[in-house]
C-alpha positions in Angstrom: 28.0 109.5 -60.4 27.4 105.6 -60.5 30.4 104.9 -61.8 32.1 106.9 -58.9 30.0 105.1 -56.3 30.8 101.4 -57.6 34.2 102.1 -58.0 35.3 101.5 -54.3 33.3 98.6 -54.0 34.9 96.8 -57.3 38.2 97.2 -56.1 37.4 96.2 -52.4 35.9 92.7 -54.3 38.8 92.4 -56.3 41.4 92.4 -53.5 39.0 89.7 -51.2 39.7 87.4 -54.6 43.4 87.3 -55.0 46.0 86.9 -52.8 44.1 85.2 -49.5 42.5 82.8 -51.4 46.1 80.9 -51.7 47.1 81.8 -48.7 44.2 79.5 -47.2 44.2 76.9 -49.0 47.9 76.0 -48.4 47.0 76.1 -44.3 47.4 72.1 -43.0 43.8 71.7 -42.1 43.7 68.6 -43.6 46.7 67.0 -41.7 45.2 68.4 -38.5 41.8 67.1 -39.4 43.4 63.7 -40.5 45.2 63.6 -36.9 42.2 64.5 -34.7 40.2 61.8 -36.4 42.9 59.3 -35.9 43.2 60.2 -31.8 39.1 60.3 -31.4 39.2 56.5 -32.9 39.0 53.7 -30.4 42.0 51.0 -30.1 41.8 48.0 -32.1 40.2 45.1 -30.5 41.9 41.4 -30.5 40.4 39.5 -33.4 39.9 36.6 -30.7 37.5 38.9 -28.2 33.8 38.7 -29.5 32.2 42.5 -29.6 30.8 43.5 -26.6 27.0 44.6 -27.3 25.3 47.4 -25.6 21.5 46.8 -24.2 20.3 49.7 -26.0 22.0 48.3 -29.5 19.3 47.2 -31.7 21.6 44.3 -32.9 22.2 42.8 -29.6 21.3 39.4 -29.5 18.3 38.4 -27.6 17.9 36.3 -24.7 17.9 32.5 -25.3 13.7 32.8 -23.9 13.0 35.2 -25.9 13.8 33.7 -29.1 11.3 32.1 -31.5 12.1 28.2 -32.4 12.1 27.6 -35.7 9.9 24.3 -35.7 11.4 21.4 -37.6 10.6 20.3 -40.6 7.2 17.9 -40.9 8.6 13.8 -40.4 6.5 11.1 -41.4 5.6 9.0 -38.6 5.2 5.0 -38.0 1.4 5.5 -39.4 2.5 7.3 -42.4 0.9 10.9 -41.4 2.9 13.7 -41.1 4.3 15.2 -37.7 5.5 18.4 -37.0 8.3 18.2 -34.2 7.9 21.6 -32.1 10.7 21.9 -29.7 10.4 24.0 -26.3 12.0 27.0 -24.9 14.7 27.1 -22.6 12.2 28.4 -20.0 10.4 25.4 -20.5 7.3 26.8 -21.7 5.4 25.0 -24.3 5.8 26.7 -28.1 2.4 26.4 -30.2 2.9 26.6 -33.7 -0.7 27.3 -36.0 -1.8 24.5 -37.9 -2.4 27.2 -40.3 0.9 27.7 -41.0 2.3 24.0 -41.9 -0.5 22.7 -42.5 -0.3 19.6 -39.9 -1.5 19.1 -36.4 1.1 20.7 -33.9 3.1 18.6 -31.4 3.8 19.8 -28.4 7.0 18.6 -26.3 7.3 20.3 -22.7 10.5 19.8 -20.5 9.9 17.4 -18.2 11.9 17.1 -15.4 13.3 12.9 -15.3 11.7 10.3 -13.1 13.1 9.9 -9.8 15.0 6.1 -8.9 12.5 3.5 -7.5 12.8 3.6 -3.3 14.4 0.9 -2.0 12.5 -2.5 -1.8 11.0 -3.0 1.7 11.9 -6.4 3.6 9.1 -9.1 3.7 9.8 -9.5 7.3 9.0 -5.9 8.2 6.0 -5.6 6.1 3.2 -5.4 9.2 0.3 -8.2 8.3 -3.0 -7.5 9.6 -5.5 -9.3 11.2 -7.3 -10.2 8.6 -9.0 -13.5 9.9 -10.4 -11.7 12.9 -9.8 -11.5 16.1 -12.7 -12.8 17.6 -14.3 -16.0 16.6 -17.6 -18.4 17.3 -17.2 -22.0 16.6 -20.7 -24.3 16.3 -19.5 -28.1 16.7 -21.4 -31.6 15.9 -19.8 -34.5 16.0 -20.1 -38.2 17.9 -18.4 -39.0 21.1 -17.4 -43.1 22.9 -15.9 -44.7 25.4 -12.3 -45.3 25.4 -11.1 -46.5 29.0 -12.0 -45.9 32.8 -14.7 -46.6 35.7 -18.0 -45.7 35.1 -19.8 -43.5 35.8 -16.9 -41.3 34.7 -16.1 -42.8 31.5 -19.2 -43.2 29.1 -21.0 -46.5 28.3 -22.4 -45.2 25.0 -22.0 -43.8 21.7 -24.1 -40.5 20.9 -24.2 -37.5 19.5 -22.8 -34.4 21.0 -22.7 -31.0 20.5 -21.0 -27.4 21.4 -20.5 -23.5 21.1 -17.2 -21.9 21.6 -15.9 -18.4 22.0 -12.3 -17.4 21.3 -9.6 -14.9 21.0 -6.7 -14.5 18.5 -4.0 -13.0 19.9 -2.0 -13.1 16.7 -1.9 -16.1 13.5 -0.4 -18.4 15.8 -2.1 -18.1 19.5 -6.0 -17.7 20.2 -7.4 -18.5 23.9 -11.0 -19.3 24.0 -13.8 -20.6 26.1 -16.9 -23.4 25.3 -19.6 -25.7 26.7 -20.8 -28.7 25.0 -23.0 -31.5 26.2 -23.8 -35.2 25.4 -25.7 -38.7 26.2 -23.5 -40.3 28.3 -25.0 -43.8 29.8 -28.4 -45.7 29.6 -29.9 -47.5 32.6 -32.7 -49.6 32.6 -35.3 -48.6 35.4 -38.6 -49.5 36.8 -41.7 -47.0 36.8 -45.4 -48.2 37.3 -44.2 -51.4 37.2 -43.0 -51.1 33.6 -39.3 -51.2 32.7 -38.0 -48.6 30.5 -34.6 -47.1 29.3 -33.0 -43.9 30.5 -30.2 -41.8 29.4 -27.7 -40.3 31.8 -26.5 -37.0 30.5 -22.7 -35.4 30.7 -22.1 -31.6 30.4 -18.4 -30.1 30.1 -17.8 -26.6 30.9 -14.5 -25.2 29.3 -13.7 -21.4 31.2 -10.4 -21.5 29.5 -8.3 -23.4 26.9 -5.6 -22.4 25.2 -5.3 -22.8 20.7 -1.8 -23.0 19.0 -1.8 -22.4 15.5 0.8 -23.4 13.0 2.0 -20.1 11.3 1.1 -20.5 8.0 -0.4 -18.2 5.5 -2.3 -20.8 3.7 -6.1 -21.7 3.7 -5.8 -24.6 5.6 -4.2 -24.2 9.1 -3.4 -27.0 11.5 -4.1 -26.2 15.6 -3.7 -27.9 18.8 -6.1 -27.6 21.8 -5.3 -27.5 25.6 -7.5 -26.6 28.2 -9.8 -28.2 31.0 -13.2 -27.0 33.3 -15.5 -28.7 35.1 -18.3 -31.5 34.7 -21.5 -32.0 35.5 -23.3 -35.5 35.1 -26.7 -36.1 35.6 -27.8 -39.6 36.3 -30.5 -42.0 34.6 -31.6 -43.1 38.2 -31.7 -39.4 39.5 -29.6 -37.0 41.0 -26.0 -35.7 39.3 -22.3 -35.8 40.3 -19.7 -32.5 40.0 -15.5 -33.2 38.8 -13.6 -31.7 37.2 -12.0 -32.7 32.9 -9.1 -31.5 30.8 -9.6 -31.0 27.1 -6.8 -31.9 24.1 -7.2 -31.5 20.7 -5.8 -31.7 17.2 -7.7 -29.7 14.9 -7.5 -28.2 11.2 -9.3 -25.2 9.8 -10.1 -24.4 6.5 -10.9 -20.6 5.2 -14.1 -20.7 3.1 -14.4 -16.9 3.1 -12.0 -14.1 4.4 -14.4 -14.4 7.9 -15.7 -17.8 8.0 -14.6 -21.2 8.3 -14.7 -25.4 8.5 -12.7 -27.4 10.7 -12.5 -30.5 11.6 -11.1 -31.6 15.5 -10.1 -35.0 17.0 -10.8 -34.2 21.0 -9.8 -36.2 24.0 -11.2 -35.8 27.3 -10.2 -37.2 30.8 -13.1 -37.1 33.2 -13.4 -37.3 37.2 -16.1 -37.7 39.0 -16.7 -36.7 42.7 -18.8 -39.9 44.0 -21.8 -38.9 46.6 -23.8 -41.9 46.2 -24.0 -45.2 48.3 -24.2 -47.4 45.2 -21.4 -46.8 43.7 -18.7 -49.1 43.1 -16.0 -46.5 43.0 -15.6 -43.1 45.4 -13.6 -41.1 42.4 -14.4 -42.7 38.9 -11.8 -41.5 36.3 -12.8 -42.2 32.9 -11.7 -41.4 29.3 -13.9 -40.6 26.0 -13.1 -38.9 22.7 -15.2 -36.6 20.4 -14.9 -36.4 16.4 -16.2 -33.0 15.8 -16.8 -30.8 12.8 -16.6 -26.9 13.3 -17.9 -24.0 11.6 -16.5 -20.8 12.7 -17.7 -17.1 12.2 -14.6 -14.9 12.7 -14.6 -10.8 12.8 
């Protein structure tokens, strides 16, 4: 009974073994296996062309940012200590290397964009100077004052002390206007009183409304001036009563900067005097006279 059963199947096995086997194995699937691989390859590329990466390669190379320097090998420096030469990224950011890790002190060495050229050198002329001896200024003067020509009562008959204030205006370092008064002995008369014969001083007072100063332009601590100007006089006699006229001022002067707002001069000052003659007694109607002033000046400018 078994052996009727596996009888079929052995001979159904036996057939599946012979002949087809060779039959399949001498098909060209090989050749046609070799061929498709062949077509499914991609063309050669140009030895000269570099390979083209993909972004989602893993061995496509990394932006030049993103990569690490390798820091330089430790130099000795001038000193004799040991330096470690960092360099920076391309981005310009600055690359710290752990002290840990060399052993030294990291150096640090950011881009830094170059110096822009100097501008261009400005003129001296154009360069705008400021004020910076005042504009205003007040002048004290002392000095002596004599006769040097003319009629009396106009011209003086004594030497004396005299003295003045002035107020001026610089207009720039060469032009200043200003205005003054100043006073002085003038004459001496001998009267009588009670019988008793005693001296008396006449007295002479010049009022200056306007008068012109010329500077010489220089930037130096001492600067040389010249005065021009004129006003009115008043003289009041030893015998009583006064006269009116009129006087025009000129003057060479220098002035010497002590401090940035205060200074000396020193002034040679002539003055021409006219008197308008009221009085009975006197020898001439109009007396023109002449005098001149040494003075020394001390000036408070802001």
């Amino acid at each position: 009974m078994t052996t009727l059963i596996l009888s079929p199947l052995i001979a159904a096995l036996t057939a599946f073994s012979s002949a087809p086997e060779t039959v399949v194995a001498q098909e060209p699937v090989a050749e046609t296996s070799t061929v498709v691989a062949q077509e499914s390859m991609p063309a050669p590329v140009a030895p000269s062309s570099p390979p083209i990466a993909s972004e989602t390669s893993p061995t496509a190379p990394l932006p030049a940012s993103e990569v690490a320097p390798v820091p330089e090998a430790p130099a000795p420096s001038d000193t004799g200590e040991t330096v470690l030469i960092v360099p920076a990224t391309a981005a310009g950011a600055e690359v710290v290397v752990p002290a840990a890790d060399v052993g030294v002190e990291p150096v640090y060495h950011p881009v830094v964009d170059p110096i822009p050229p100097p501008p261009t050198p400005a003129s001296r002329s154009d360069i705008r100077r400021g004020p910076w001896r005042g504009r205003w200024w007040m002048a004290m003067r002392v000095g002596i004052t004599g006769p040097l020509g003319g009629q009396v009562p106009a011209r003086p008959s004594i030497g004396s002390l005299t003295g003045g204030l002035d107020l001026g205006y610089r207009f720039s370092n060469w032009l200043g206007v200003g205005t003054g008064i100043s006073g002085q002995l003038h004459d001496r008369a001998e009267v009588t009183e009670n019988g008793e014969k005693r001296n008396r001083y006449g007295d002479m007072l010049f009022w200056d409304p306007l008068y012109l100063r010329v500077f010489m332009p220089l930037r130096r601590r001492v600067q040389p001036f010249v005065e021009v100007g004129g006003g009115l006089a008043a003289y009041q006699r030893p015998e009583g009563g006064y006269l009116v006229g009129g006087q025009l001022r000129s003057a060479l002067g220098l002035e010497g900067w002590v401090t940035s707002n205060m200074t000396l001069g020193l002034i040679g000052n002539y003055r021409l005097t006219r008197l308008r003659q009221r009085f009975a007694d006197a020898p001439t109607e109009h007396p023109v006279g002449h005098s001149y002033q040494i003075l020394g000046e001390l000036g408070l400018h802001w």
